[in-house]
C-alpha positions as CSV (number, residue, x, y, z in Angstrom):
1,X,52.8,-64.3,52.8
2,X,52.6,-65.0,49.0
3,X,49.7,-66.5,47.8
4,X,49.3,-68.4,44.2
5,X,45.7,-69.9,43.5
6,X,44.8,-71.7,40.8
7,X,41.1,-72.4,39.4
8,X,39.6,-75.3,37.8
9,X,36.1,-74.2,36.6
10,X,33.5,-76.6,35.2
11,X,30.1,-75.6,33.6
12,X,27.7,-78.0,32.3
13,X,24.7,-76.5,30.1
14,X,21.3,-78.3,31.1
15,X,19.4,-75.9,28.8
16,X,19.0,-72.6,27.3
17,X,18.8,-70.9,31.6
18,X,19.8,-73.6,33.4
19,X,23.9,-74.3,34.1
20,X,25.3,-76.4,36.6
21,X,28.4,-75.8,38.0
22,X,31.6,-76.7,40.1
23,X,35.0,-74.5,41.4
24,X,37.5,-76.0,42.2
25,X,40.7,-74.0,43.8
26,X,44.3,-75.1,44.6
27,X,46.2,-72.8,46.2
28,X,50.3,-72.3,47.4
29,X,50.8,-70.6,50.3
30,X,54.0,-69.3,51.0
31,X,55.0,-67.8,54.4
32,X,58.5,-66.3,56.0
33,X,58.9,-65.2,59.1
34,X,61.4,-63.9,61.4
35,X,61.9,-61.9,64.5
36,X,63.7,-58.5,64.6
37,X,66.4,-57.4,66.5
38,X,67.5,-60.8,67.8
39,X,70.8,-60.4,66.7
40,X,71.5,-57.9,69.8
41,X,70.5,-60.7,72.1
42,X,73.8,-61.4,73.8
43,X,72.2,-64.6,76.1
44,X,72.2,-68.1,73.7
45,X,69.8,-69.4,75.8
46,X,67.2,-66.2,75.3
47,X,67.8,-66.8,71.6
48,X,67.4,-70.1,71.6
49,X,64.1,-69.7,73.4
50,X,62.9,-66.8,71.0
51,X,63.6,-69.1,67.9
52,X,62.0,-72.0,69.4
53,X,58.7,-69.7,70.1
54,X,58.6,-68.9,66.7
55,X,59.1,-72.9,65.1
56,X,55.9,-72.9,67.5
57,X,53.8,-70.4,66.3
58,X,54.7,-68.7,62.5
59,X,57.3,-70.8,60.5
60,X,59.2,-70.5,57.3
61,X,57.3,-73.2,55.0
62,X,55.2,-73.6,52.1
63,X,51.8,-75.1,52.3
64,X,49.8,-76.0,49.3
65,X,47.0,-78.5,48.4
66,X,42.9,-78.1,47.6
67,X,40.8,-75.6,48.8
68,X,37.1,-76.1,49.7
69,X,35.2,-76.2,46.5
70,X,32.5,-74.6,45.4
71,X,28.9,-76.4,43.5
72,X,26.3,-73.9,42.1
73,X,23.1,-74.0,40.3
74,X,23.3,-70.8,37.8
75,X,20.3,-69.3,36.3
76,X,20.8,-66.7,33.2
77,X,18.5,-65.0,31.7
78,X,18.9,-62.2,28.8
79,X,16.6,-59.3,27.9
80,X,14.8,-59.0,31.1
81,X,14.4,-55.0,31.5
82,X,15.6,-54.2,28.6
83,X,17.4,-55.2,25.1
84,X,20.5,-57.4,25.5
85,X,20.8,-57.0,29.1
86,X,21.8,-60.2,31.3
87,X,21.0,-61.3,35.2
88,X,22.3,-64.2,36.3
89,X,21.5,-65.7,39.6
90,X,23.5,-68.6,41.5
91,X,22.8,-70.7,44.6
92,X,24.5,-73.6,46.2
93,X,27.0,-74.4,48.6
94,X,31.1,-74.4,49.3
95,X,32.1,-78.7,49.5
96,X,34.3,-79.3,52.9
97,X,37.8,-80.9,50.8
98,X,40.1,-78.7,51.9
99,X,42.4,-79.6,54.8
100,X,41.7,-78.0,58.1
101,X,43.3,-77.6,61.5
102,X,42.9,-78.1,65.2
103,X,42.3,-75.1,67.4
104,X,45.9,-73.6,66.8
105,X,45.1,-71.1,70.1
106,X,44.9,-73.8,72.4
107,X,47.7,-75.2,70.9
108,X,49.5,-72.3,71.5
109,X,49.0,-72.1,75.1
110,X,50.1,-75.5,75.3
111,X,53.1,-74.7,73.7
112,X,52.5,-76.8,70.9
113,X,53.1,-76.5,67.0
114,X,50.2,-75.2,65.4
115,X,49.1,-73.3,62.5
116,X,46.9,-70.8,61.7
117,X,46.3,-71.3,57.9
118,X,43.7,-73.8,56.7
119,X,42.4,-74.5,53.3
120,X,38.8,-75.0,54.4
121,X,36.3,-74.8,56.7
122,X,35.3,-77.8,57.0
123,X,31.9,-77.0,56.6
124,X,29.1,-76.7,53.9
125,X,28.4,-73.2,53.4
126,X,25.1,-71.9,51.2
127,X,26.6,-69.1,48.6
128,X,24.2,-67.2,46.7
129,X,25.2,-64.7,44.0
130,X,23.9,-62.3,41.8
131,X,24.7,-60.5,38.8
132,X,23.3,-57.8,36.3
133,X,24.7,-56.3,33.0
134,X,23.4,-54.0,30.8
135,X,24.2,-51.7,27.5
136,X,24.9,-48.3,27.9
137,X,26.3,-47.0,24.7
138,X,27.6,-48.8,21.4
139,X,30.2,-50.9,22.8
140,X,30.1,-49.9,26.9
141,X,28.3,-51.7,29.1
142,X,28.0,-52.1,32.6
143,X,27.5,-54.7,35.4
144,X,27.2,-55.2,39.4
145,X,28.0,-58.5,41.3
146,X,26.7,-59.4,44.8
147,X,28.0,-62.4,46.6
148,X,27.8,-64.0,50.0
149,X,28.8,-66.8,52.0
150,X,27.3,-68.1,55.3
151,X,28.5,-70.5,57.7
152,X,26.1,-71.4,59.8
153,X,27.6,-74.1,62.3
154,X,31.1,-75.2,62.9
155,X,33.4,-78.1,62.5
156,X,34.1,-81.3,64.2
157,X,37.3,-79.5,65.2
158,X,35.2,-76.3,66.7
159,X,35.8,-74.3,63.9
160,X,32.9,-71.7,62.5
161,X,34.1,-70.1,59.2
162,X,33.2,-66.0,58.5
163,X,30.6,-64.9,56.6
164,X,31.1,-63.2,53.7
165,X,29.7,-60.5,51.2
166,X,31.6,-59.3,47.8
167,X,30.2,-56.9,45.5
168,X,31.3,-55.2,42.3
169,X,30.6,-52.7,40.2
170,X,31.9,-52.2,36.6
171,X,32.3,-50.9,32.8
172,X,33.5,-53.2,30.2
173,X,34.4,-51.9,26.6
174,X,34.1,-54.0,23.4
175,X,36.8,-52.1,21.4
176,X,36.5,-55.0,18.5
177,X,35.4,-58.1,17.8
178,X,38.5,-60.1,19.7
179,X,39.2,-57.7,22.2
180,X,37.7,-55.9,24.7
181,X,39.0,-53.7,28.0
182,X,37.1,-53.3,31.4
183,X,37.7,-51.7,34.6
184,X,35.3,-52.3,38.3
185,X,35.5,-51.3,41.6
186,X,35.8,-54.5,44.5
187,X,34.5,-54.4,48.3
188,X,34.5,-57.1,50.6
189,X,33.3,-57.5,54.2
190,X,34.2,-60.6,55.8
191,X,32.5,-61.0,59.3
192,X,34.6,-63.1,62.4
193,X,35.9,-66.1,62.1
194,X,35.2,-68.2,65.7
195,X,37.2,-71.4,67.7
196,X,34.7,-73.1,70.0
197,X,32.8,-69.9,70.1
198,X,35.7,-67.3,71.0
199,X,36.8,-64.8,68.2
200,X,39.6,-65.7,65.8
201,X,41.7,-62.7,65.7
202,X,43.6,-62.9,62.9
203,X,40.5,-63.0,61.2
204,X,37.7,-60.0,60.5
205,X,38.3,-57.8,57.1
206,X,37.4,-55.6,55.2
207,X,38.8,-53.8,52.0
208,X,38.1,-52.8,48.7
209,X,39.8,-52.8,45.4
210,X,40.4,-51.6,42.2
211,X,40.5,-53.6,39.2
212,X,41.8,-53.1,35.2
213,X,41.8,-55.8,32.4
214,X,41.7,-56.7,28.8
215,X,40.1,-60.1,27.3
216,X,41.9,-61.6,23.9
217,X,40.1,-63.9,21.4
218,X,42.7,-66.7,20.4
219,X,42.8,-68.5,17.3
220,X,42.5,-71.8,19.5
221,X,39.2,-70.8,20.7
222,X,40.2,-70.3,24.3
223,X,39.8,-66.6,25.6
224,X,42.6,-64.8,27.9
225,X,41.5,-62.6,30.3
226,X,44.1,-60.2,31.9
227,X,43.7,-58.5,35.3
228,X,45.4,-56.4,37.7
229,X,43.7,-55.5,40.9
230,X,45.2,-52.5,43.1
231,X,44.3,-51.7,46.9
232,X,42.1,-48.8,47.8
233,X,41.2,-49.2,51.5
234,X,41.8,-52.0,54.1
235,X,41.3,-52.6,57.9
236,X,41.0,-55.9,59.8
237,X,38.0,-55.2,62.5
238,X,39.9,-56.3,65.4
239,X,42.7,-53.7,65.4
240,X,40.1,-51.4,64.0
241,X,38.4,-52.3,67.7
242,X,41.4,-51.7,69.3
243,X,42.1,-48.8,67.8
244,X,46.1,-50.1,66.5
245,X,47.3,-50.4,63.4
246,X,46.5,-52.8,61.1
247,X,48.5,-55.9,60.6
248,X,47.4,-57.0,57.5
249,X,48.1,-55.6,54.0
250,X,47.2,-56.7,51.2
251,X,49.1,-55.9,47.6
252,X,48.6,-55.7,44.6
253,X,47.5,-58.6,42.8
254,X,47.2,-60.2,39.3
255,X,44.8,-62.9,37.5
256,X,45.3,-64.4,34.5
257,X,41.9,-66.0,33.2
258,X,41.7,-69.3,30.2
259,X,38.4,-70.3,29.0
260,X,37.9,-73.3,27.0
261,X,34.4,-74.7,25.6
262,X,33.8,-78.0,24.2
C-alpha cells in the first residue's frame, strides 16, 4: 500500500490569540495484492477459486478522494513562563466528508466484495491539541506536541472510529535568517477500531518515529518545509495479543510543507 496525502490548510486570524481554523486532506491510496505460490497449483478450477477470493477481499486498485476534515479553534499565546516562549492550545472536531464503507466483515462472510479502506469515520470527533516551545540557547529551541482524537459513538453503518493520541518532542535550529533545520522524535497510540461493537482487526497501532527537516524562506513569500520521517518501533495490538508477527510495516516517509499568507 502506497499512500500520497495532500493538505489544504486554512487559518483565519480573529485577533492577536484567537485563530480559527480548517484541514482539509485528500488522499491516494494505492494497493497491490497478490497471492503466493499459485503458480504450483496444477487444478484450474482451485486457481480460479483462489483468484476469485481475492477480487473479493484485497484487490489491485487505486482509491482516492476527501478525507474527513478537520475545524479547530486555536489559542496562542507568547511569553507565558518565560521570554519568547509559545503554547498554543486547539480544540474542535474532525467533519464526517470522507467516504465510508459498509461492514466489509460481514460482507466477507457473505462472500461479497468489500473493502476495508475508508476515508472517514463518519463521525464527528472532538480533537484537542496542545503545544509548547521555548528558547534554549541563541538560536535552539525546543517544543512538545500532544494530540488526541475521540470517537465517542459510531456510524449509521455501525462503524466506531479509534481513538487516538500523538505526541512529539523536538529541537529546531535557526542557522539564519531564511533557513533553519530541526529534528523530533514521533509516537502514536491508536486504540481499536469496532464494527457493530466487535474489534476491527486490522486496526490497533502503535509506533514511533523519527523525524529530520529544513525550512527555506522564498523570495515569493511562501516557506518550504522539508521532512523525512524514519521508523523506530512498530506493533499492531492484535498480533501483539496473539503473540504473531506483525503484519503491518510502515516505511519511511517524506513531507513536503508550502505556506502562503495573504
Amino acid at each position: 500500500m502506497n499512500v500520497v496525502r495532500f493538505d489544504l490548510g486554512l487559518k483565519y486570524k480573529l485577533n492577536r490569540n484567537w485563530q480559527l481554523e480548517a484541514m482539509v486532506p485528500y488522499e491516494i491510496k494505492d494497493q497491490n495484492a497478490n497471492i503466493g505460490g499459485i503458480e504450483n497449483i496444477d487444478d484450474p478450477e482451485i486457481r480460479r477459486k483462489i483468484l476469485l477470493y481475492q477480487e473479493i477481499h484485497h484487490r489491485d486498485e487505486t482509491y482516492q478522494g476527501i478525507s474527513d476534515m478537520d475545524l479547530l479553534m486555536s489559542y496562542h499565546r507568547d511569553g507565558l513562563m518565560m521570554k519568547n516562549d509559545m503554547l498554543t492550545v486547539k480544540f474542535g472536531t474532525t467533519i464526517p466528508v470522507g467516504k465510508t464503507e459498509e461492514d466489509p466483515w460481514k460482507l466477507g462472510e457473505m462472500g461479497m466484495e468489500h473493502l476495508h479502506l475508508q476515508f472517514g469515520t463518519g463521525t464527528f470527533n472532538p480533537i484537542a491539541d496542545i503545544r509548547y516551545a521555548f528558547p534554549v540557547y541563541s538560536g535552539l529551541s525546543a517544543n512538545a506536541n500532544v494530540r488526541s482524537k475521540v470517537p465517542f459513538y459510531e456510524n449509521s453503518k455501525t462503524y466506531r472510529g479509534s481513538w487516538e493520541v500523538t505526541y512529539t518532542g523536538g529541537l529546531r535550529y535557526q542557522v539564519t535568517d531564511w533557513f533553519s533545520v530541526q529534528s523530533s522524535y514521533l509516537g502514536l497510540y491508536q486504540s481499536y477500531a469496532h464494527w457493530d461493537g466487535e474489534i476491527d482487526i486490522n486496526t490497533g497501532l502503535q509506533f514511533s518515529m523519527a523525524s529530520f527537516g529544513a525550512s527555506f524562506s522564498t523570495p515569493y513569500n511562501v516557506p518550504l518545509t522539508i521532512t523525512l520521517m524514519l521508523p523506530i518501533q512498530q506493533k499492531t495490538l492484535y498480533e501483539d495479543s496473539q503473540n504473531g508477527s506483525d503484519a503491518f510495516k510502515l516505511g519511511s516517509l517524506v513531507s513536503l510543507t508550502a505556506l502562503y499568507s495573504f
